[in-house]
N, CA, C and O atoms as CSV, one atom per row, in Angstrom:
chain,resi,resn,atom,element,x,y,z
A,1,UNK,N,N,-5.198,3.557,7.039
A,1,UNK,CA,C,-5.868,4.662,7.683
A,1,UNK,C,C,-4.890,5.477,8.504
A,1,UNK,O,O,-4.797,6.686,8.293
A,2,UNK,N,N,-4.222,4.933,9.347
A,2,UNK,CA,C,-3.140,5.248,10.332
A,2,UNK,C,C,-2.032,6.266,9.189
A,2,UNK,O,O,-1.593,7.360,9.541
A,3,UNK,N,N,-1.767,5.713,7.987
A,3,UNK,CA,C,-1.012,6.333,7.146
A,3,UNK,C,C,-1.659,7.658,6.396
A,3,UNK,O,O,-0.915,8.578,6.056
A,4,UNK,N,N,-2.784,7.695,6.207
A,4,UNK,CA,C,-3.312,8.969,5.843
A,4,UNK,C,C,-3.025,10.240,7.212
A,4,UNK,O,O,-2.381,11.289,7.196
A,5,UNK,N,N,-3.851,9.540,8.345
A,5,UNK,CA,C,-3.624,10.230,9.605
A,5,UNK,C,C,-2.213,11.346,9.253
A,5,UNK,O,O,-2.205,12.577,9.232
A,6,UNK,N,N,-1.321,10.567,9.053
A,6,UNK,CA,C,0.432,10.825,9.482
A,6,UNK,C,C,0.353,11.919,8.033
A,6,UNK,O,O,0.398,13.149,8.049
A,7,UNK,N,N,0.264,11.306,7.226
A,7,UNK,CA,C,0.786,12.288,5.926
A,7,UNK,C,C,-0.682,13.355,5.908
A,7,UNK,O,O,-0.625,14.124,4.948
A,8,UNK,N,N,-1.708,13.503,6.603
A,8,UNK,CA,C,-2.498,14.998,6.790
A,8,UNK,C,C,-1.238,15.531,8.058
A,8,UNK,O,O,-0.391,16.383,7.789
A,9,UNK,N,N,-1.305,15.048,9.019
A,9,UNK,CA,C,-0.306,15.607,9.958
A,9,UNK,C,C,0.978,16.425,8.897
A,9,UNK,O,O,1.228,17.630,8.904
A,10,UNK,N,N,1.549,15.517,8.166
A,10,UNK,CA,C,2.382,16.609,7.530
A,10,UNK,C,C,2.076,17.830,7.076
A,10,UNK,O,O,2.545,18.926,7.383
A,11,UNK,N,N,1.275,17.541,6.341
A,11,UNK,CA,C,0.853,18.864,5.544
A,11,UNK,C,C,0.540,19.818,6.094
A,11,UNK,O,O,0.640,20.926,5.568
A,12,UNK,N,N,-0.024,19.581,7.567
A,12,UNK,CA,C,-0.607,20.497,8.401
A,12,UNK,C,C,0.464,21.279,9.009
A,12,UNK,O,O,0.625,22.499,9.062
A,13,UNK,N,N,1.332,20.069,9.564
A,13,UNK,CA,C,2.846,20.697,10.227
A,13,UNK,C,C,3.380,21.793,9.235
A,13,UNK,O,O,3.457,23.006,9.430
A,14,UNK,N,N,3.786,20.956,7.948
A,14,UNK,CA,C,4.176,21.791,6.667
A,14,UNK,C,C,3.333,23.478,6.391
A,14,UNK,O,O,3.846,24.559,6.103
A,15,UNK,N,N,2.067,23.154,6.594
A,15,UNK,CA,C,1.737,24.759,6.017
A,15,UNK,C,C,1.815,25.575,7.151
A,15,UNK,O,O,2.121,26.755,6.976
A,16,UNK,N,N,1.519,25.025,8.660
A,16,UNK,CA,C,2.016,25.576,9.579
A,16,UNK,C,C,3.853,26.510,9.906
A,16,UNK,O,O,3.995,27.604,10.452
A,17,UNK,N,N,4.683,25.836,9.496
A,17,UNK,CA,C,5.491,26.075,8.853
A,17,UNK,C,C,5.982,27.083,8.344
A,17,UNK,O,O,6.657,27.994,8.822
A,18,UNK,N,N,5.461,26.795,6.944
A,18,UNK,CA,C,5.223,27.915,5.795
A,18,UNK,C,C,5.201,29.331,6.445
A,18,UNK,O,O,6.102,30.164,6.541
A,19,UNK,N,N,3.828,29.357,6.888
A,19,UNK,CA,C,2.733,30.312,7.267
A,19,UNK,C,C,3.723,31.006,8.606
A,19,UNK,O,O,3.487,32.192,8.837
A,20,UNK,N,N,4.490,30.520,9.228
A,20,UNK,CA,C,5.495,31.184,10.854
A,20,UNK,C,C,6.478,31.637,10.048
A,20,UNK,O,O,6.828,32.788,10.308
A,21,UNK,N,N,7.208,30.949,8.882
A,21,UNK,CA,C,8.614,31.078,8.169
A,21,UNK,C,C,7.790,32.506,7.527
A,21,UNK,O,O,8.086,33.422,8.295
A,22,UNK,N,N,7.260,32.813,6.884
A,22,UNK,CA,C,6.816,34.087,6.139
A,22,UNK,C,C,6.618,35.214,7.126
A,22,UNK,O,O,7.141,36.321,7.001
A,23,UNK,N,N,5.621,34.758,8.367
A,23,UNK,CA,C,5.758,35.630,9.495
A,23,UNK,C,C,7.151,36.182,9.712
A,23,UNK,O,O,7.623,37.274,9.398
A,24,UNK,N,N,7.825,34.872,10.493
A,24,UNK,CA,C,8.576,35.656,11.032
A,24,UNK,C,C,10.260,35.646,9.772
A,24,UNK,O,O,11.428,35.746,10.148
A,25,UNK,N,N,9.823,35.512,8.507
A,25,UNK,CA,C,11.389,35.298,7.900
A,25,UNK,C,C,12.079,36.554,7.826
A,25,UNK,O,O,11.670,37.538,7.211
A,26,UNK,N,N,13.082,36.479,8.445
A,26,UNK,CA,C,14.245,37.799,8.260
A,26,UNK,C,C,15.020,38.132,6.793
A,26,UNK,O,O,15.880,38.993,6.609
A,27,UNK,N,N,14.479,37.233,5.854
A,27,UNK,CA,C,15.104,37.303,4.507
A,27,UNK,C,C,14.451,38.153,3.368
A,27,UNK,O,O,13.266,38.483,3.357
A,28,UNK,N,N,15.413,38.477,2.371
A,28,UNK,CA,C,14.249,39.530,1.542
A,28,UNK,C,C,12.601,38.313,0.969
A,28,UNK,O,O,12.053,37.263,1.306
A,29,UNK,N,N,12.490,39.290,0.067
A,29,UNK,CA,C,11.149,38.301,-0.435
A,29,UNK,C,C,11.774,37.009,-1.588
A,29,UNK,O,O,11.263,35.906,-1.781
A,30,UNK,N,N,13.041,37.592,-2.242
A,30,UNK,CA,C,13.911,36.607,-3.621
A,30,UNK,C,C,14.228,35.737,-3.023
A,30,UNK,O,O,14.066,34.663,-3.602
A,31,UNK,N,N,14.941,35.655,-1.343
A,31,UNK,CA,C,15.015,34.378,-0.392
A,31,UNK,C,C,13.808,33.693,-0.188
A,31,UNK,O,O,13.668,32.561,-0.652
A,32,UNK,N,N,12.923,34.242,0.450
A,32,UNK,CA,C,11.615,33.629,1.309
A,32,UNK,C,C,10.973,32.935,-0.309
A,32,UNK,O,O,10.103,32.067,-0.372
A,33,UNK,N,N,11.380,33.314,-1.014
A,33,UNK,CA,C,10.291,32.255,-1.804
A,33,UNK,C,C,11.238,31.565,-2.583
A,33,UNK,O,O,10.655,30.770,-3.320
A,34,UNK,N,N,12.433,31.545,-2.720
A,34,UNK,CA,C,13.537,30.338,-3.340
A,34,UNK,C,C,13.192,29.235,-2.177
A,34,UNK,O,O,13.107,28.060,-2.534
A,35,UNK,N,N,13.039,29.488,-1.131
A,35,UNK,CA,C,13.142,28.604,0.240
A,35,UNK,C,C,11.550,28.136,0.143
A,35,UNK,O,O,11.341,26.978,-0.218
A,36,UNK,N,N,10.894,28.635,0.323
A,36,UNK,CA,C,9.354,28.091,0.424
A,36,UNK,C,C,9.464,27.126,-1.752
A,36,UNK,O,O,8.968,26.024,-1.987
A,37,UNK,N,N,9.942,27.686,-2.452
A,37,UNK,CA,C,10.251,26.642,-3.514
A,37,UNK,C,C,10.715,25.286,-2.972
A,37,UNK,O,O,9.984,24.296,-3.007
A,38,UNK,N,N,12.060,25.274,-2.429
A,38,UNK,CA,C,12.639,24.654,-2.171
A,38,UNK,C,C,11.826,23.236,-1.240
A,38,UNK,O,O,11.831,22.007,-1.314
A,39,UNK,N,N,11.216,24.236,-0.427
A,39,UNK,CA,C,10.602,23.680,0.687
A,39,UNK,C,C,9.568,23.096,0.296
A,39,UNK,O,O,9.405,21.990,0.812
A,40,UNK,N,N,8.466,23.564,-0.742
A,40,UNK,CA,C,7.130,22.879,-1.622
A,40,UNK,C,C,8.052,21.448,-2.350
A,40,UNK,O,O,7.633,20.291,-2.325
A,41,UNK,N,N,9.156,21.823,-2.868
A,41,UNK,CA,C,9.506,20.691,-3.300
A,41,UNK,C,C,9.826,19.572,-2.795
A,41,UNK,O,O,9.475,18.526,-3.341
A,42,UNK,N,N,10.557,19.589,-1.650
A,42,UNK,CA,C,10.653,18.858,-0.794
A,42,UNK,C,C,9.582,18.044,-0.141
A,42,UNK,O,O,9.978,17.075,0.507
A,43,UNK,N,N,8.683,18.199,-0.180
A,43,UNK,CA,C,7.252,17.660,0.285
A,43,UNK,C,C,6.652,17.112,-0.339
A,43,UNK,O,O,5.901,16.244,0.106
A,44,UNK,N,N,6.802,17.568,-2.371
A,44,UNK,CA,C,6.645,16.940,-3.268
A,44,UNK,C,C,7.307,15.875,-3.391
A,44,UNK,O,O,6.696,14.944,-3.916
A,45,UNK,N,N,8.530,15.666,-3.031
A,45,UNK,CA,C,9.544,14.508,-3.298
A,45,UNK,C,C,8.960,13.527,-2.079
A,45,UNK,O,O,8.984,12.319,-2.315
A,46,UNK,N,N,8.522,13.900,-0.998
A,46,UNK,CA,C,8.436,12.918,-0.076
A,46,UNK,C,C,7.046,12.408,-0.224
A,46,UNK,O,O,6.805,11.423,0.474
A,47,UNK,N,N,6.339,12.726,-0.767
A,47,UNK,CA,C,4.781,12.289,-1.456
A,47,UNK,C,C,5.063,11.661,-2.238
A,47,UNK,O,O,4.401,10.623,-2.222
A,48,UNK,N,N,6.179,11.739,-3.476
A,48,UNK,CA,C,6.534,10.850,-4.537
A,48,UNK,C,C,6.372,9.732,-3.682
A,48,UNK,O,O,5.459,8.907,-3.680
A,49,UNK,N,N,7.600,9.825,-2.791
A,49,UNK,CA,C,8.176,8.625,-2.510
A,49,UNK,C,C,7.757,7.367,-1.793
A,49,UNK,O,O,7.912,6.151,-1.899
A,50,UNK,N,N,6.755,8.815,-0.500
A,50,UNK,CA,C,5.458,7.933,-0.260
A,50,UNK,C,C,4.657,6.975,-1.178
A,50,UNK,O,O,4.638,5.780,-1.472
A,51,UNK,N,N,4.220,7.747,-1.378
A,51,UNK,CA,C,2.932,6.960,-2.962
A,51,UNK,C,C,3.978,5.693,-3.542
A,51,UNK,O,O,3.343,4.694,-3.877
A,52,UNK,N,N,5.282,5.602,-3.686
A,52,UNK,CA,C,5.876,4.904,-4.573
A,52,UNK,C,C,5.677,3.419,-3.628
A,52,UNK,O,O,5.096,2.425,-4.063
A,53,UNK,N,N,6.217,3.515,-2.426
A,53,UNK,CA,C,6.395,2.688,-1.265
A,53,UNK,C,C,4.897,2.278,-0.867
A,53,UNK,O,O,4.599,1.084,-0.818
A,54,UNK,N,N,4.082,3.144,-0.620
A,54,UNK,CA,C,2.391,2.439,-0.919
A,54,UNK,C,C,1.974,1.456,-2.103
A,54,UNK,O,O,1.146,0.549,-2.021
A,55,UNK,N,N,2.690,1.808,-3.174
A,55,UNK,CA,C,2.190,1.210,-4.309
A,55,UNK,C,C,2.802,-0.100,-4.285
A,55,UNK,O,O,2.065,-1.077,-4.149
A,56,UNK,N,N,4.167,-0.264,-4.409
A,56,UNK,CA,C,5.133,-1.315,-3.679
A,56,UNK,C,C,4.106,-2.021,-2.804
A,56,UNK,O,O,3.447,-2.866,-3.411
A,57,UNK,N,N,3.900,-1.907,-1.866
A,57,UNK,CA,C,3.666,-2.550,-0.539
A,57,UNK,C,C,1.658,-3.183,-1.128
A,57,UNK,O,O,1.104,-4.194,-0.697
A,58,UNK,N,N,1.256,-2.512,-1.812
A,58,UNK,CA,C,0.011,-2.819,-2.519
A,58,UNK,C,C,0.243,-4.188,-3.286
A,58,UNK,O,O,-0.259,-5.301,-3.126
A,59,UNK,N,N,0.975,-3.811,-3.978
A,59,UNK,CA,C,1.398,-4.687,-5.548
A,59,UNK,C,C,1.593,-6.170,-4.603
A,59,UNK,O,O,1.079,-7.228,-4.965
A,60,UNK,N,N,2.450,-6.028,-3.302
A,60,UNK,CA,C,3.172,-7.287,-2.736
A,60,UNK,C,C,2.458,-7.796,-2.101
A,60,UNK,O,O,2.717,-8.943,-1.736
A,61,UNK,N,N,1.098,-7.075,-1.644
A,61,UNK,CA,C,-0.035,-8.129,-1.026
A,61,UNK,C,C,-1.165,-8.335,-2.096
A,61,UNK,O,O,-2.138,-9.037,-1.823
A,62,UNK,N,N,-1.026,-7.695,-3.364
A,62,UNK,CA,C,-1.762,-8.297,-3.982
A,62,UNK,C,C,-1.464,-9.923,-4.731
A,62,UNK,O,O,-2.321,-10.695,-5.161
A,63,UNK,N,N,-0.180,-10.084,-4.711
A,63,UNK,CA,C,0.639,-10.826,-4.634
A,63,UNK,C,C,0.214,-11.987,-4.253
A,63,UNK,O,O,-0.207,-12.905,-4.957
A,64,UNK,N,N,0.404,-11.903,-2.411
A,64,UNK,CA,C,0.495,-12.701,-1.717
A,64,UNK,C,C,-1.007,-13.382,-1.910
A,64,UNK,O,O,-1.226,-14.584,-1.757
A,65,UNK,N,N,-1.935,-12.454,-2.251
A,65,UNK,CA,C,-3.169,-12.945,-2.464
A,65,UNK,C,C,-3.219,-13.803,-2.987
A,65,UNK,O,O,-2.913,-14.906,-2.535
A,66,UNK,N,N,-3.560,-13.610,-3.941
A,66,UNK,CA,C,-2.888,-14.218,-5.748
A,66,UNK,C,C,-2.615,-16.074,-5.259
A,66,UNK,O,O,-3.220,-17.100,-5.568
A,67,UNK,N,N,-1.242,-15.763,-4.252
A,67,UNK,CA,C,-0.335,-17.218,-4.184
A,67,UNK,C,C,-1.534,-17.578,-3.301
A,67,UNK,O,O,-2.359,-18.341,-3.804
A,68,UNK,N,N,-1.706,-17.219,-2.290
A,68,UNK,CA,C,-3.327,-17.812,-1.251
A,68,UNK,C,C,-3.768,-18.450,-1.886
A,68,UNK,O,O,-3.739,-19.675,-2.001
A,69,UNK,N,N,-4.426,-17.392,-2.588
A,69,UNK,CA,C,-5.483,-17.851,-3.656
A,69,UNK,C,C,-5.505,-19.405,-4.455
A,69,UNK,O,O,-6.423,-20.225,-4.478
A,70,UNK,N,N,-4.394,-19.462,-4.972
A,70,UNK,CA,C,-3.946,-20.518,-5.796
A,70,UNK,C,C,-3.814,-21.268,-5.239
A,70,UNK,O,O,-4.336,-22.367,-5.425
A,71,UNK,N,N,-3.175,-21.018,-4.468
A,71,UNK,CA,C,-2.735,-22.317,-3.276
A,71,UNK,C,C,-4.027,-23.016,-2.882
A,71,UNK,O,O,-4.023,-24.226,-3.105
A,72,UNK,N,N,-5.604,-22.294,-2.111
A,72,UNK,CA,C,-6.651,-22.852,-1.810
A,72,UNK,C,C,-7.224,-23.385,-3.032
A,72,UNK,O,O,-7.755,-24.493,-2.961
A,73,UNK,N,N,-7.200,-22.720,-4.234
A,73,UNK,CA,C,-7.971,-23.205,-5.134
A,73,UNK,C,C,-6.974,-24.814,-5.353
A,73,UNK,O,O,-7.590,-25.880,-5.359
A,74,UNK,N,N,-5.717,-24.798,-5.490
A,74,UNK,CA,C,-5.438,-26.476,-5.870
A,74,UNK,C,C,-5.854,-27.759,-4.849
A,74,UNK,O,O,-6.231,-28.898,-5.123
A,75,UNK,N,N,-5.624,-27.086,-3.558
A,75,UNK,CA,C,-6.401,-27.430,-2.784
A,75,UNK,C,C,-7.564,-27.905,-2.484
A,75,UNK,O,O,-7.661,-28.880,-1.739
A,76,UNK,N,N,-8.603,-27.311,-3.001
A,76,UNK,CA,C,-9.573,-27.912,-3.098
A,76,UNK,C,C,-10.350,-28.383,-4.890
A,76,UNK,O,O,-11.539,-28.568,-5.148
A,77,UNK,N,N,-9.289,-28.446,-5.727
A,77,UNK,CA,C,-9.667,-29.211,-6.628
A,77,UNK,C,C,-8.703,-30.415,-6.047
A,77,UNK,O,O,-9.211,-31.524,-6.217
A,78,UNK,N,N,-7.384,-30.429,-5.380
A,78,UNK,CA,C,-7.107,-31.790,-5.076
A,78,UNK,C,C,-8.257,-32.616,-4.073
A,78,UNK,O,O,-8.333,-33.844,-4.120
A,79,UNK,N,N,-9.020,-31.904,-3.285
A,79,UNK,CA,C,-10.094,-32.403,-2.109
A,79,UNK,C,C,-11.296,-32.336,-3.360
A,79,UNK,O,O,-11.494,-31.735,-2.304
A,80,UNK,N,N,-11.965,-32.323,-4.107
A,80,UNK,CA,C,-12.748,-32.739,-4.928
A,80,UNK,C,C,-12.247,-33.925,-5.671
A,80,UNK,O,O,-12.818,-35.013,-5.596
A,81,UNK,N,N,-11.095,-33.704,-6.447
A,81,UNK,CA,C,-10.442,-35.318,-7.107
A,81,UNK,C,C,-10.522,-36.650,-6.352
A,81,UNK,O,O,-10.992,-37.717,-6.746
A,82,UNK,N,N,-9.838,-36.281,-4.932
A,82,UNK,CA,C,-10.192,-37.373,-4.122
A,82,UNK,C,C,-11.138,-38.149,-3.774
A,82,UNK,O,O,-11.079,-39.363,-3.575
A,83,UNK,N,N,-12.325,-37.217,-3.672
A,83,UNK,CA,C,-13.795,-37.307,-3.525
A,83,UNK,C,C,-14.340,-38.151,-4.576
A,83,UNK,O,O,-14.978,-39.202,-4.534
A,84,UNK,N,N,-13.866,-37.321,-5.661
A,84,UNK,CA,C,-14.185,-38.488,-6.940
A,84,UNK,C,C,-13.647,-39.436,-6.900
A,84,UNK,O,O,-14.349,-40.415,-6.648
A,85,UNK,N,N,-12.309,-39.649,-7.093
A,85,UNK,CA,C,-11.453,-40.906,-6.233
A,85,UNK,C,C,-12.471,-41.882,-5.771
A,85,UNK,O,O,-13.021,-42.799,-6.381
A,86,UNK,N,N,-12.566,-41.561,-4.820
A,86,UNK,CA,C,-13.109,-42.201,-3.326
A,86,UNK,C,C,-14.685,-42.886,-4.126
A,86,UNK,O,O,-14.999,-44.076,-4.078
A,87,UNK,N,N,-15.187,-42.206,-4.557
A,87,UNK,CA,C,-16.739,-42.174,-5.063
A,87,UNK,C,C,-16.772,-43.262,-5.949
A,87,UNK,O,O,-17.477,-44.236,-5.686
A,88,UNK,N,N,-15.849,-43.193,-7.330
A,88,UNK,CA,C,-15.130,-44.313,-8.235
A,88,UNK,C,C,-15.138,-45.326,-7.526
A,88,UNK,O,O,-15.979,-46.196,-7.754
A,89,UNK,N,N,-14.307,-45.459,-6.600
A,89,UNK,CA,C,-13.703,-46.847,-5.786
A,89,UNK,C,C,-15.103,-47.492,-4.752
A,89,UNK,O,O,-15.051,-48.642,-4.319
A,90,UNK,N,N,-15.827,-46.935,-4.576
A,90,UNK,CA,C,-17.163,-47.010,-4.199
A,90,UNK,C,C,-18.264,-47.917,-4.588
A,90,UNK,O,O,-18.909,-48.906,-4.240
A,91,UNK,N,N,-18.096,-46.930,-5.602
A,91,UNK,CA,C,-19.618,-47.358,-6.918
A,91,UNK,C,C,-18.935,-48.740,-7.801
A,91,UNK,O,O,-19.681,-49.301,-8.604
A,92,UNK,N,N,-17.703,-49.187,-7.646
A,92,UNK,CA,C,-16.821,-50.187,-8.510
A,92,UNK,C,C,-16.588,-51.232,-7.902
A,92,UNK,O,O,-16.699,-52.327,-8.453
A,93,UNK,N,N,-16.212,-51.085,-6.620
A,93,UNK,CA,C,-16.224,-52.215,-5.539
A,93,UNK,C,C,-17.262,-52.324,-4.383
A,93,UNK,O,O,-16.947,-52.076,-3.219
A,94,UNK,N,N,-18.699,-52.762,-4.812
A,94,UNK,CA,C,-19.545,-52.319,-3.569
A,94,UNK,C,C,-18.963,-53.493,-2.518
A,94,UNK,O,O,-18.270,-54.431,-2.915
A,95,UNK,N,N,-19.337,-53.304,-1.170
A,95,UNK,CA,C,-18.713,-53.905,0.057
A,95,UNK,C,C,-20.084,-54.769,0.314
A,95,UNK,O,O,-19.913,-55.689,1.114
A,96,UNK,N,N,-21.271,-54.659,-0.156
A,96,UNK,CA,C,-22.309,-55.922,0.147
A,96,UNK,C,C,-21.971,-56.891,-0.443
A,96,UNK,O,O,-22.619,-57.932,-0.344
């Protein structure tokens, strides 16, 4: 959530930006829009890169899940075996 927050903040900063650089740009119009190119792209690349590093960071707790996961599930088929275990040794050797 905190990460959406930040990357609307960009965009906002970014068209804010934009929108003062056109105001106030001292360059012809063949500059002001090689630069606002330049500049869209740049924002594009850092969204790539974002998204790439989200996806990363997704993949590695889906991961970690995954090993949890497995980990509780042997877990409690080893705590059921025992049980049976235990139940076997029970019903085979009664103590009366």
């Amino acid at each position: 959530m905190e990460d959406d927050n930040k990357l609307s903040y960009f965009f906002l900063g970014l068209g804010l930006g934009v929108a003062v650089g056109v105001l106030f740009a001292p360059k012809s119009g063949t500059e002001t829009r090689e630069l606002l190119k330049s500049r869209a792209n740049e924002g594009a690349d850092f969204v790539k890169r974002r998204s790439t590093e989200l996806r990363d960071q997704a993949a590695e707790a889906v991961d970690r899940s995954k090993e949890t996961l497995r980990r509780q599930k042997d877990n409690l088929s080893a705590a059921v075996e025992a049980g049976k275990q235990a139940y076997r040794e029970a019903t085979t050797n009664p103590s009366d």
